[in-house]
PANU-393609 format. One record per residue: x, y, z of N, C-alpha, C, O, CB in turn; residue in three letters; residue number from 1. Coordinates in steps of 0.1 Angstrom, whole numbers, m for minus. Glycine has a CB too. Example, Ala and Ser with C-alpha at 12.3 -4.5 7.8 and 13.67 -1.06 7.14 Angstrom:
2
NODE   npx   npy   npz  capx  capy  capz   cpx   cpy   cpz   opx   opy   opz  cbpx  cbpy  cbpz resn resi
NODE   132   m57    78   123   m45    78   132   m33    78   142   m33    85   113   m45    90  ALA    1
NODE   128   m22    71   137   m11    71   129     0    79   134    11    80   141    m6    57  SER    2
***
This chain:
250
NODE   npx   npy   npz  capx  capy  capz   cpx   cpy   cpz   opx   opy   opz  cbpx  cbpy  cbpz resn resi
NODE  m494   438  m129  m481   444  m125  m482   451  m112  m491   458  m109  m475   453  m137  UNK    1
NODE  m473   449  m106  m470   454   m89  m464   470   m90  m453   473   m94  m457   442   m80  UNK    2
NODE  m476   477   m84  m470   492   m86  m455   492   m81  m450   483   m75  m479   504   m76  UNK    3
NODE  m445   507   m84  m438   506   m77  m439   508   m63  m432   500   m56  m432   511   m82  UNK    4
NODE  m447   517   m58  m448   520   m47  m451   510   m33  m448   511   m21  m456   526   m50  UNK    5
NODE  m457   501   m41  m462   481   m34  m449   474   m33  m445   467   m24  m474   467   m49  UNK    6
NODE  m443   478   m48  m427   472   m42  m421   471   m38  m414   461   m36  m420   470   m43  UNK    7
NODE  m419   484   m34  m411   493   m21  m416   489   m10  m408   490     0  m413   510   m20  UNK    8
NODE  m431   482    m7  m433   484     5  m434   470     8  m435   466    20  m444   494     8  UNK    9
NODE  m434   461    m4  m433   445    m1  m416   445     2  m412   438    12  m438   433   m16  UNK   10
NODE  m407   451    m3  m392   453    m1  m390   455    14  m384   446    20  m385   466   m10  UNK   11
NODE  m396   468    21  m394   470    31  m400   463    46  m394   464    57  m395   480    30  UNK   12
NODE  m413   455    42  m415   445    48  m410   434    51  m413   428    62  m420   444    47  UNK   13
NODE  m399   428    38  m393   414    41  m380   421    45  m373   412    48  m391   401    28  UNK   14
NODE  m372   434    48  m361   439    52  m366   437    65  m358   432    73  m358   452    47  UNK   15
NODE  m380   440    69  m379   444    85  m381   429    90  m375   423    99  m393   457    93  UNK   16
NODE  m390   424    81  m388   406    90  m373   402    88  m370   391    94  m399   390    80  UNK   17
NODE  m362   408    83  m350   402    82  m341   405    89  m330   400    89  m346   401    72  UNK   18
NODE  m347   416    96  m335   425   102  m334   415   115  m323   410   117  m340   445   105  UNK   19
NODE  m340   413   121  m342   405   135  m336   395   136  m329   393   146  m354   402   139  UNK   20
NODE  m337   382   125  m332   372   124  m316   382   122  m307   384   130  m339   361   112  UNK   21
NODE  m318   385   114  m300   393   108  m289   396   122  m277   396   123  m303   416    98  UNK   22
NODE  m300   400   135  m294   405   145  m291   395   154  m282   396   162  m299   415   150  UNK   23
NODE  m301   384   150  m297   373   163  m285   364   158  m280   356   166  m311   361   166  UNK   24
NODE  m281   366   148  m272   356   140  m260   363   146  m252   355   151  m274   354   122  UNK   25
NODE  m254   380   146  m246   387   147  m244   387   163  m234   390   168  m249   399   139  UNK   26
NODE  m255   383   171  m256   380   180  m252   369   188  m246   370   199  m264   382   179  UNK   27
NODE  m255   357   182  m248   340   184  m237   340   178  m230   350   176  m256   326   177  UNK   28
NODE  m234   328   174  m221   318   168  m220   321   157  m230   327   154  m222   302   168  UNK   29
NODE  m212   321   149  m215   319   132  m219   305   129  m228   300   122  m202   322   122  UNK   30
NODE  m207   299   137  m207   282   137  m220   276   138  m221   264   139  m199   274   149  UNK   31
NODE  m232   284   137  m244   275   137  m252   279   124  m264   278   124  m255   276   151  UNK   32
NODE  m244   283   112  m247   286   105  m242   270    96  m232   265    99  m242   301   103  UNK   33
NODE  m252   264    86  m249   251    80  m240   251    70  m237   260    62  m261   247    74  UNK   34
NODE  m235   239    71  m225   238    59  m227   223    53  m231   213    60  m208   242    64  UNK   35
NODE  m224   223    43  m228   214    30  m212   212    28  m203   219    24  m237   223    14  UNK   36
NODE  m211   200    31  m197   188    20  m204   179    10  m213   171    12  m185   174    31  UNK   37
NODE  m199   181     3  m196   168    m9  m184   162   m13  m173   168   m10  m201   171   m22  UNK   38
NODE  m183   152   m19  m171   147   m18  m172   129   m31  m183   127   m35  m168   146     2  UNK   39
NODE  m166   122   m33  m168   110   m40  m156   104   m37  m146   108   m41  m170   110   m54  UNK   40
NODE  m157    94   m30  m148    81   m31  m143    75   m39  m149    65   m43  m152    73   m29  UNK   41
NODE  m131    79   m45  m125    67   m56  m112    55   m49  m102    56   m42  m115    79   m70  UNK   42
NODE  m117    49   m54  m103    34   m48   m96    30   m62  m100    30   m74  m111    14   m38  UNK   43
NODE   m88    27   m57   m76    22   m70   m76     8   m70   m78     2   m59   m58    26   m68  UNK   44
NODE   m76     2   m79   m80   m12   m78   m64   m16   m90   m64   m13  m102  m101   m16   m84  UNK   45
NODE   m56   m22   m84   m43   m23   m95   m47   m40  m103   m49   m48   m94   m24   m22   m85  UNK   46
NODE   m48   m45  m113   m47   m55  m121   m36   m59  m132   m29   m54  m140   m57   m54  m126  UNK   47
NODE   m38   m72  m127   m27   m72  m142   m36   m84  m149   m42   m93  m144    m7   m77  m139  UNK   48
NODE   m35   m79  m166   m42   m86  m174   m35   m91  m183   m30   m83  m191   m51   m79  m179  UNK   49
NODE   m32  m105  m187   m22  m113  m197   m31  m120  m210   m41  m126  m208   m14  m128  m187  UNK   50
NODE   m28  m118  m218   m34  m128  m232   m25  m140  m231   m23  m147  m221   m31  m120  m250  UNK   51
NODE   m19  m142  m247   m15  m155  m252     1  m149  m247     5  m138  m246   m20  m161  m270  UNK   52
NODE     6  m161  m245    20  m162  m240    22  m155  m233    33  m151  m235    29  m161  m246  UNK   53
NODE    15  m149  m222    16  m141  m210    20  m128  m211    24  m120  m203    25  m146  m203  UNK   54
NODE    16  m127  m224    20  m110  m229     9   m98  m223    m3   m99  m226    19  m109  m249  UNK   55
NODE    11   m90  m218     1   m81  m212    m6   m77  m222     0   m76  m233     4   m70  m204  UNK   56
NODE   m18   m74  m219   m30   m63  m227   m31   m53  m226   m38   m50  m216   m42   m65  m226  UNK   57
NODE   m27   m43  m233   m28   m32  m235   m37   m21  m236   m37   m10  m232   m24   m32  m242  UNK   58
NODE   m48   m31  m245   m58   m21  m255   m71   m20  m246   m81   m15  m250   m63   m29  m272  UNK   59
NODE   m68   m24  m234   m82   m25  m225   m88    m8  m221   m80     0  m216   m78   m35  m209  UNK   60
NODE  m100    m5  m223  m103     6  m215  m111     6  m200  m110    m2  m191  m110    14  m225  UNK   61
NODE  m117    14  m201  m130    14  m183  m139     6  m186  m144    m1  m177  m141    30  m178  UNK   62
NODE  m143     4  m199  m155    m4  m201  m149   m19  m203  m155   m29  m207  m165     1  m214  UNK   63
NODE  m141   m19  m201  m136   m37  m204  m135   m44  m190  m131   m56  m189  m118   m39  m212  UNK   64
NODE  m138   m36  m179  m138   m45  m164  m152   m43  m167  m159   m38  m176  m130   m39  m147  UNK   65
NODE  m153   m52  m152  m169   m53  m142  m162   m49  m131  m150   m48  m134  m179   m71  m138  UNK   66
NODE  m163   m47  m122  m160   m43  m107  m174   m47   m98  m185   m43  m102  m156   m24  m105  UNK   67
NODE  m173   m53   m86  m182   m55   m80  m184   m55   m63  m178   m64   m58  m184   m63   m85  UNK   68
NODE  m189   m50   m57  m186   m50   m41  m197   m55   m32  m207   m47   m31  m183   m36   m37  UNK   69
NODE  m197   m64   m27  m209   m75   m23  m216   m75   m34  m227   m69   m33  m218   m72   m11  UNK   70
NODE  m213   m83   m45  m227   m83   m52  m226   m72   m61  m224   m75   m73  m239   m81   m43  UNK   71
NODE  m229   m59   m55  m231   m51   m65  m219   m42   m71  m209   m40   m66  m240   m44   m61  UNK   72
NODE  m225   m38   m86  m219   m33   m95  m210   m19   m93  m216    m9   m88  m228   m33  m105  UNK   73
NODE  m199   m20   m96  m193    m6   m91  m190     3  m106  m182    m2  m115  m176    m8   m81  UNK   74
NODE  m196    13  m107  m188    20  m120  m176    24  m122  m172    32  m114  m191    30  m122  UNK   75
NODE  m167    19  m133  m153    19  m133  m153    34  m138  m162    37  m145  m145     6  m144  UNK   76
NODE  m144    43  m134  m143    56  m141  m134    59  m149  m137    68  m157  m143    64  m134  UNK   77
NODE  m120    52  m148  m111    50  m152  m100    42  m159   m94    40  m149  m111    53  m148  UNK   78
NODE   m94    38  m168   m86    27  m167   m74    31  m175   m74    35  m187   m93    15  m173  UNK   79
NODE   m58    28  m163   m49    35  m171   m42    22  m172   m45    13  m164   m41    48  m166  UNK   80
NODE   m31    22  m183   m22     9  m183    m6    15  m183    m1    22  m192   m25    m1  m197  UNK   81
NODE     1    11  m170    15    10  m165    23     1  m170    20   m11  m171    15     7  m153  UNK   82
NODE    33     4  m175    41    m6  m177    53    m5  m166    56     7  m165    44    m6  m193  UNK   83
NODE    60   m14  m159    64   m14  m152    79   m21  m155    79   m34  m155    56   m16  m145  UNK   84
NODE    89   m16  m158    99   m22  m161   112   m21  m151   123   m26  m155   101   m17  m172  UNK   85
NODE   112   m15  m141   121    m9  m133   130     1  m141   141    m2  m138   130   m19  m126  UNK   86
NODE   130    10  m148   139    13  m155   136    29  m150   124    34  m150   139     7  m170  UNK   87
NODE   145    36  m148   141    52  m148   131    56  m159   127    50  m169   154    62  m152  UNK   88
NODE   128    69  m153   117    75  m164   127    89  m177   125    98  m185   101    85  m151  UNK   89
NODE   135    85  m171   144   101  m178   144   110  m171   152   118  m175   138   108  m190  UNK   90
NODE   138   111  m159   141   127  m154   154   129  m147   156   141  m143   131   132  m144  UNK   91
NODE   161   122  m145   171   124  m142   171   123  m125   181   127  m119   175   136  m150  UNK   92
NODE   163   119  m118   161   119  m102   169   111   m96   171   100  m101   149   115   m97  UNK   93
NODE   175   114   m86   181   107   m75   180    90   m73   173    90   m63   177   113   m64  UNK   94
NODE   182    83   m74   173    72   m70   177    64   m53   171    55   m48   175    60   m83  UNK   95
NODE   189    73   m48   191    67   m37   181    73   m23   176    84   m19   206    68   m36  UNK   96
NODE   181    57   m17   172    56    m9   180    66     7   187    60    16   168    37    m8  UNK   97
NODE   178    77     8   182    82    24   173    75    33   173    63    35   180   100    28  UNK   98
NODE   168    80    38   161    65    50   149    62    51   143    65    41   163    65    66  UNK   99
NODE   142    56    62   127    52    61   122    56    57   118    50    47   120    51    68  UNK  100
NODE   116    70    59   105    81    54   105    84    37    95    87    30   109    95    63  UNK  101
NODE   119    83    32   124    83    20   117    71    11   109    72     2   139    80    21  UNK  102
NODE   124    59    18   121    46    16   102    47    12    95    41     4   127    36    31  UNK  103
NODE   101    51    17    85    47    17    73    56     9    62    50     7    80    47    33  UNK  104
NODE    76    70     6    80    75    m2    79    71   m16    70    73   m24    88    77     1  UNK  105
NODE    88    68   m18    95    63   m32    87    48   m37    87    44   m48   116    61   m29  UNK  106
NODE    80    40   m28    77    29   m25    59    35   m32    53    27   m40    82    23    m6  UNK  107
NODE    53    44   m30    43    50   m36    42    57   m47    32    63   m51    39    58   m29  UNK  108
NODE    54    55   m55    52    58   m65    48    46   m82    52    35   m86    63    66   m64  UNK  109
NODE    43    53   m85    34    45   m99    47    31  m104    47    19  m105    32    61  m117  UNK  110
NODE    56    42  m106    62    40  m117    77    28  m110    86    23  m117    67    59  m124  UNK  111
NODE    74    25   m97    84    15   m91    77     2   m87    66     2   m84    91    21   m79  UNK  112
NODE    86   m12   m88    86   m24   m84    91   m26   m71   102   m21   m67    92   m30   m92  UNK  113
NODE    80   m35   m61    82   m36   m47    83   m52   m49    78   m59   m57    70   m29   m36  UNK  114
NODE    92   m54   m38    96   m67   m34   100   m70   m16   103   m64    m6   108   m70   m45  UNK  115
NODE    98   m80   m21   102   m87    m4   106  m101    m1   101  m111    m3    88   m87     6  UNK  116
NODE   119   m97     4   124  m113     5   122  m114    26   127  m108    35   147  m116    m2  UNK  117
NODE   112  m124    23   108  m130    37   120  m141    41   120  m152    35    91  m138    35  UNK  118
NODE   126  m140    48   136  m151    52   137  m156    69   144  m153    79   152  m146    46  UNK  119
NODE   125  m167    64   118  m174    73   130  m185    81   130  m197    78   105  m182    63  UNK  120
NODE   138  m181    87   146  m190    95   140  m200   103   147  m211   105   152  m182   104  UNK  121
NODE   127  m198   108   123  m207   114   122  m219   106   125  m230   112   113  m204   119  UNK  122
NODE   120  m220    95   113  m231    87   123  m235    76   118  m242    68    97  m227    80  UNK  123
NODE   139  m231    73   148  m233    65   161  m238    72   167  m229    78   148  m222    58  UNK  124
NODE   167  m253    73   174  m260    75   185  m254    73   189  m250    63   172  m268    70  UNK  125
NODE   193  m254    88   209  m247    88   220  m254    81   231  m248    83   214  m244   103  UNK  126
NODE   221  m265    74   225  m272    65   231  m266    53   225  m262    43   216  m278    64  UNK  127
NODE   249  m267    53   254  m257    46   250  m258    29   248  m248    21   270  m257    49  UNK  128
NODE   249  m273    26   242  m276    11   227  m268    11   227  m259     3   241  m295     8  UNK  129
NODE   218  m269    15   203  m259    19   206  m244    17   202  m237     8   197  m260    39  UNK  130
NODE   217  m243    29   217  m225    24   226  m216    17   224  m204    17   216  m217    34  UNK  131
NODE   238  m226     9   242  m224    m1   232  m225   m15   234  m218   m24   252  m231     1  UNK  132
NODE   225  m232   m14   218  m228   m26   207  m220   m24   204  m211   m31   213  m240   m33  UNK  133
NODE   201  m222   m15   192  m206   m15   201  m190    m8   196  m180    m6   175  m209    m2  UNK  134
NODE   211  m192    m6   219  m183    m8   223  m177   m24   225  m166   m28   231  m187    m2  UNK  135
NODE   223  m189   m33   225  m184   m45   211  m180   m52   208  m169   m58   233  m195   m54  UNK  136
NODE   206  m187   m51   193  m182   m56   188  m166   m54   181  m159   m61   181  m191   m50  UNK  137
NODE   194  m162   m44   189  m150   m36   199  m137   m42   198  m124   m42   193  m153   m17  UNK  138
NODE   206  m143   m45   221  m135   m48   214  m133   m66   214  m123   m74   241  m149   m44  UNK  139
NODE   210  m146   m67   208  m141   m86   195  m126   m86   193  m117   m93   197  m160  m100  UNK  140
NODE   190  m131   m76   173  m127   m78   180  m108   m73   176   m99   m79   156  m139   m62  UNK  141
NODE   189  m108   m64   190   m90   m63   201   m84   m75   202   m72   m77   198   m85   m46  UNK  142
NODE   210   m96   m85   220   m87   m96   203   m90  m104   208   m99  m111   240   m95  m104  UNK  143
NODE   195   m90  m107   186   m90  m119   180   m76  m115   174   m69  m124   175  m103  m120  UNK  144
NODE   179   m71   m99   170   m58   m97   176   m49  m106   188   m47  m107   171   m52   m81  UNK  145
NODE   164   m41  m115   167   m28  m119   166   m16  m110   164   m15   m98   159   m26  m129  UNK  146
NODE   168    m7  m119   174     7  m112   164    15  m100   166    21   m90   178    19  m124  UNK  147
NODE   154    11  m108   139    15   m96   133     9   m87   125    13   m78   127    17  m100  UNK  148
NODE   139    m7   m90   129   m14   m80   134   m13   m65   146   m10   m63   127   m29   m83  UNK  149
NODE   121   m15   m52   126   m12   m42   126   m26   m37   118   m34   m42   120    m1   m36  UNK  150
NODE   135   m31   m25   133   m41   m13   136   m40    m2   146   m34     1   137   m50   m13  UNK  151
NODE   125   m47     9   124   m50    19   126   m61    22   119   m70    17   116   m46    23  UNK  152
NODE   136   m63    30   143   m78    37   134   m76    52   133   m66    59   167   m78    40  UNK  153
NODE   127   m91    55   126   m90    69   122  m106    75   120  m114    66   114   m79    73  UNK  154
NODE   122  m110    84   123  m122    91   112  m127   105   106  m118   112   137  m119    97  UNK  155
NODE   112  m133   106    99  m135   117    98  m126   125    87  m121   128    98  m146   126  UNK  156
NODE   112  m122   132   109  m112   137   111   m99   141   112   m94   152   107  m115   141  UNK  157
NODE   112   m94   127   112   m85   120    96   m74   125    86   m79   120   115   m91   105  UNK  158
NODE    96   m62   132    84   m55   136    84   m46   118    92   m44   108    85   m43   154  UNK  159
NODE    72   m43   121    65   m28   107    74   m23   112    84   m29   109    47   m17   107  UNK  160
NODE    76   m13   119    85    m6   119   101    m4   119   108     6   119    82    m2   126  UNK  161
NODE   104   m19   118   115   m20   112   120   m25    97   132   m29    94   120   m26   119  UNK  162
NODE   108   m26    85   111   m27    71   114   m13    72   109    m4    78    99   m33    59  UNK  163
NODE   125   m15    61   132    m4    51   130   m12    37   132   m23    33   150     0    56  UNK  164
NODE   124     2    30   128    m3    15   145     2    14   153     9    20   117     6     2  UNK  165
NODE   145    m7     2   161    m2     2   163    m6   m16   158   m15   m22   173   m15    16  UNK  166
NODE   171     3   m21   180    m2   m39   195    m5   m35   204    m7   m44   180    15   m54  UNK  167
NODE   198    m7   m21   210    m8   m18   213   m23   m22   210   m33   m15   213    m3    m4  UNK  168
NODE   219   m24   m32   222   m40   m36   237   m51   m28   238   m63   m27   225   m38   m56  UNK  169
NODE   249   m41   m23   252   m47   m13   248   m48     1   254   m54    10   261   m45   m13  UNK  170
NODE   238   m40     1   232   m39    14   226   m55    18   229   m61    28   219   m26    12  UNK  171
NODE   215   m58     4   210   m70     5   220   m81     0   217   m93     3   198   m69    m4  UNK  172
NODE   232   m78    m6   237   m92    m7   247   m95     7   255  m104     8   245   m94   m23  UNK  173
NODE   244   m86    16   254   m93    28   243   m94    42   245   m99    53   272   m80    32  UNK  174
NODE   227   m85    37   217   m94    46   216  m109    46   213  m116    55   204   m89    43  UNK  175
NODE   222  m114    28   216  m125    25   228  m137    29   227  m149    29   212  m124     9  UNK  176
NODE   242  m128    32   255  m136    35   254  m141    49   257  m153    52   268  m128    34  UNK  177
NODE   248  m131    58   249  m134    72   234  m145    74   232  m149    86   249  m118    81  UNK  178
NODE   227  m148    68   213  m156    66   218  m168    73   229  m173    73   207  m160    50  UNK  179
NODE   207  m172    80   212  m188    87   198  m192    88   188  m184    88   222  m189   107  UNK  180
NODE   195  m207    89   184  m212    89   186  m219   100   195  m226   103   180  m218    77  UNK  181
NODE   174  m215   108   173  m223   124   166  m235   125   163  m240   136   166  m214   136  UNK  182
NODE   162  m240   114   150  m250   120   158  m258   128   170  m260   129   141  m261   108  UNK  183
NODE   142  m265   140   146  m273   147   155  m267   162   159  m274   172   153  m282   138  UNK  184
NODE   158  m255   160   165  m250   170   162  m240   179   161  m228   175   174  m246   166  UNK  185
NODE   159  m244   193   154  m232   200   164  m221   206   160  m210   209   145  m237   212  UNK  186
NODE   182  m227   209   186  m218   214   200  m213   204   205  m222   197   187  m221   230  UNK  187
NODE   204  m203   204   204  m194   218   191  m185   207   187  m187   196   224  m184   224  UNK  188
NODE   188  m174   218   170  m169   217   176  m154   211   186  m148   216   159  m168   238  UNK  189
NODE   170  m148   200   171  m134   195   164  m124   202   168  m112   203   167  m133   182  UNK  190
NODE   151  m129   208   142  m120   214   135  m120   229   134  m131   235   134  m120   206  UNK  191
NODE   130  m109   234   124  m115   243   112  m124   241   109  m131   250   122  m107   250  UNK  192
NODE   104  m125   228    94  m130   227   106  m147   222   100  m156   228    81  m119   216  UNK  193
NODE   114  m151   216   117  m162   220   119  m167   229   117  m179   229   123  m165   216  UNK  194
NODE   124  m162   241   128  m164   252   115  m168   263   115  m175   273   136  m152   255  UNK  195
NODE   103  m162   255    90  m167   261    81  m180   253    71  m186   256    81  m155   261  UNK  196
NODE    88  m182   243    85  m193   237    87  m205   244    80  m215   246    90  m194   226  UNK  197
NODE   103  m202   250   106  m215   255   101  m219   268   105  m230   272   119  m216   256  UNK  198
NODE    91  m213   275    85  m217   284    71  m221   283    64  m223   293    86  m209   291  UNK  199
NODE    65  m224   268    55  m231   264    58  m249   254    67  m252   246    48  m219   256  UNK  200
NODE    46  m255   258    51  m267   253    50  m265   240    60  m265   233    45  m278   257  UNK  201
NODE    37  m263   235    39  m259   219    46  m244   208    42  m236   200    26  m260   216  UNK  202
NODE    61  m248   215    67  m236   212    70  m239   192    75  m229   185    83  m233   225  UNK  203
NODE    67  m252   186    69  m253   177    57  m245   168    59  m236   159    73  m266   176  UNK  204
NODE    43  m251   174    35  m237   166    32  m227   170    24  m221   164    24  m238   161  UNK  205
NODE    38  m222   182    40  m206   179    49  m200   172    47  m189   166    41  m199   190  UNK  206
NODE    58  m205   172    71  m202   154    62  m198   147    60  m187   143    82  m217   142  UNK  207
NODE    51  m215   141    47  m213   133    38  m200   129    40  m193   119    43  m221   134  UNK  208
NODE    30  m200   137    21  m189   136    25  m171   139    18  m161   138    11  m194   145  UNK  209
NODE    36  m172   143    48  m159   144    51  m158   129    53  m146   125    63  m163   153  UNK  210
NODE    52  m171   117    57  m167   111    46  m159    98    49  m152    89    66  m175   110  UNK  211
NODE    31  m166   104    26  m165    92    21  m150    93    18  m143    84    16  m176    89  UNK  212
NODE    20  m146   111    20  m129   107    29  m125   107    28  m112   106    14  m121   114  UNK  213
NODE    41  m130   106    51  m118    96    49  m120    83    49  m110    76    68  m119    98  UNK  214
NODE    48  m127    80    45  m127    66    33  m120    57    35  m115    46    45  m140    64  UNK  215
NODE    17  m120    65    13  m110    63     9  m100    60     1   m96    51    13  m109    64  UNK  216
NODE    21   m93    73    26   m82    76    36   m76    66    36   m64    64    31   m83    87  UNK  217
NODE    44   m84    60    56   m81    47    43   m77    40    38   m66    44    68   m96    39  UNK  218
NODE    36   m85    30    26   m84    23    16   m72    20    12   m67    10    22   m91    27  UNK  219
NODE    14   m70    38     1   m55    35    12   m46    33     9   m37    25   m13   m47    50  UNK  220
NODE    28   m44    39    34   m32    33    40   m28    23    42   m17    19    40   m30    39  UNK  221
NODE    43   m42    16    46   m41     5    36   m40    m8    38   m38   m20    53   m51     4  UNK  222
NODE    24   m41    m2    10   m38    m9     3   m26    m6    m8   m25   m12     0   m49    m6  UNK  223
NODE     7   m16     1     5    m1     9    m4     0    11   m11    10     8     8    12     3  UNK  224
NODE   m10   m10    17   m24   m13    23   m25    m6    36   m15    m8    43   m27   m29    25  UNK  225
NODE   m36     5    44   m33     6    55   m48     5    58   m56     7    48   m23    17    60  UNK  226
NODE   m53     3    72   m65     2    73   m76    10    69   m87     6    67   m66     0    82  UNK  227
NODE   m72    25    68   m83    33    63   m87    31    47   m97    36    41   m77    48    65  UNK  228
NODE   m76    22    41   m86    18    27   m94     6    30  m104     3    23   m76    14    12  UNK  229
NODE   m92     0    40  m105   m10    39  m117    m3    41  m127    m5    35  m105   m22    49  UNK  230
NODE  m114     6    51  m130    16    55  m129    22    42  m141    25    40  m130    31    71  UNK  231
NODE  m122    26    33  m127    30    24  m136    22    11  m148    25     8  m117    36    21  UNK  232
NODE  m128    11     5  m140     1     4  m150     3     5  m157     8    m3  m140    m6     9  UNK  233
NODE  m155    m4    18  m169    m3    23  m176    11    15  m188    12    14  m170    m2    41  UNK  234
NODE  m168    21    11  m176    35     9  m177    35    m3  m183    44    m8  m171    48    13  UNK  235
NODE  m172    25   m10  m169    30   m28  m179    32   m33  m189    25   m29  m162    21   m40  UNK  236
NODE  m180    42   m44  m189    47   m52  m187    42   m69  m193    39   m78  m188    63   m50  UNK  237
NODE  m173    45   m65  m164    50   m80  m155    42   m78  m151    39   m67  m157    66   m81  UNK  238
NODE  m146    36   m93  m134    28   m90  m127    32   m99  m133    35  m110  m134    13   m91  UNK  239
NODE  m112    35  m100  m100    36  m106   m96    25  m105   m95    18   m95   m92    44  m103  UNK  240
NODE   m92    22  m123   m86     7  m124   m72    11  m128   m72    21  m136   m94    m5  m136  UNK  241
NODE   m60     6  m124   m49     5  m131   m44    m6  m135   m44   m15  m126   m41     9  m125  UNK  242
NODE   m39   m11  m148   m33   m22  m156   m19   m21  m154   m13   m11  m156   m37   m21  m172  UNK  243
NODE   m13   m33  m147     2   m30  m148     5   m47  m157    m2   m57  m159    11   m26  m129  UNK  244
NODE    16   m45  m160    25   m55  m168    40   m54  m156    42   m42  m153    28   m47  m189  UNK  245
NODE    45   m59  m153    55   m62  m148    64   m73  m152    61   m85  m151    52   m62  m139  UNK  246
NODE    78   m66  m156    86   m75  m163    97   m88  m157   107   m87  m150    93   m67  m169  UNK  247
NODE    93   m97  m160   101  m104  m151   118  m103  m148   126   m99  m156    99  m115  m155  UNK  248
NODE   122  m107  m134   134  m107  m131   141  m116  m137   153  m111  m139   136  m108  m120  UNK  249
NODE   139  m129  m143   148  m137  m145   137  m142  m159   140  m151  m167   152  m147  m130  UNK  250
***
């Protein structure tokens, strides 16, 4: 056993070796003092899982996936199941859309259905029998929208920054009145970027390929994909699974 007196004096020896460092630190930065993050990556991985007659599965938990990312195995941590019906939740909330920022918003939440009517002019025949019936078709498909679901109408060339979600249902049925189908037609020109089409010979597959990145483009927004989850990916550790069931429109 260490007298007291030895203690005192092993005490006051590591005080005086400490005092010096103690003064150079009060002396410098703090900022060169270390700091420790931790942190875990979770990604959401949404599924939908059907049995017999296309009826969703319910009873699934975390251990009923595999998840995998090149090859290897990801641990599922979670598994919730959504049912998705468009229908309010009861709380009594607003459901109208005020504008973009709103729109998009509301577009992140669990508990709503996203859609997108792509209306590809380039490639649909201005032919009044043609777009009378996919006029009707279009017209059934927004009186079936329920009260939550959201849409975005957009067109070849239609930029990201001009989808709006929208629940405005005459909104969409008189986007869908004024609809014209151009195939086959280069003038008169909507944009400047048509207007540069027409000075190339193969102005028919650049339509084409105009249209397939708008289309895309509808796709990753209506899928709220933005690039920092792909970098996140690459990082996963951990996966959140969500089960959704989604009810049909028709």
């Amino acid at each position: 056993m260490v007298p007291p007196a030895f203690r005192l004096a092993l005490a006051l020896v590591v005080l005086a070796f400490a005092t010096p460092g103690a003064q150079q630190r009060e002396a410098g930065t703090e900022s060169q003092q270390p700091t420790f993050r931790a942190g875990v990556n979770i990604v959401r991985v949404d599924v939908s899982v059907t049995g017999r007659n296309d009826e969703a599965v319910e009873t699934l938990d975390a251990s009923s996936f595999r998840v995998t990312e090149d090859g290897v195995p990801q641990k599922v941590e979670t598994a919730q199941f959504i049912r998705l019906t468009g229908e309010p939740d009861g709380s009594g909330r607003d459901l109208t859309v005020r504008d973009r920022l709103h729109g998009v918003a509301e577009a992140e939440k669990e508990d709503v259905r996203l859609f997108a009517l792509f209306l590809d002019d380039y490639h649909i025949d201005s032919h009044p029998e043609v777009a009378q019936r996919l006029k009707r078709a279009l017209e059934s498909f927004v009186d079936a929208l329920r009260p939550t679901d959201l849409v975005v109408v957009m067109d070849p060339l239609t930029t990201l920054e001009g989808l709006t979600f929208t629940r405005d249902k005459w909104l969409l049925r008189e986007r869908i009145r004024t609809f014209k189908g151009r195939r086959g037609e280069l003038l008169p020109v909507r944009s400047v970027l048509e207007e540069a089409q027409l000075s190339q010979r193969n102005v028919w597959e650049l339509r084409a390929g105009v249209t397939l990145s708008a289309g895309g483009a509808a796709a990753t927004r209506v899928a709220k994909a933005a690039p920092a989850r792909a970098e996140e990916r690459r990082k996963v550790r951990r996966v959140s699974l969500t089960a959704h069931t989604r009810n049909s429109l028709v």
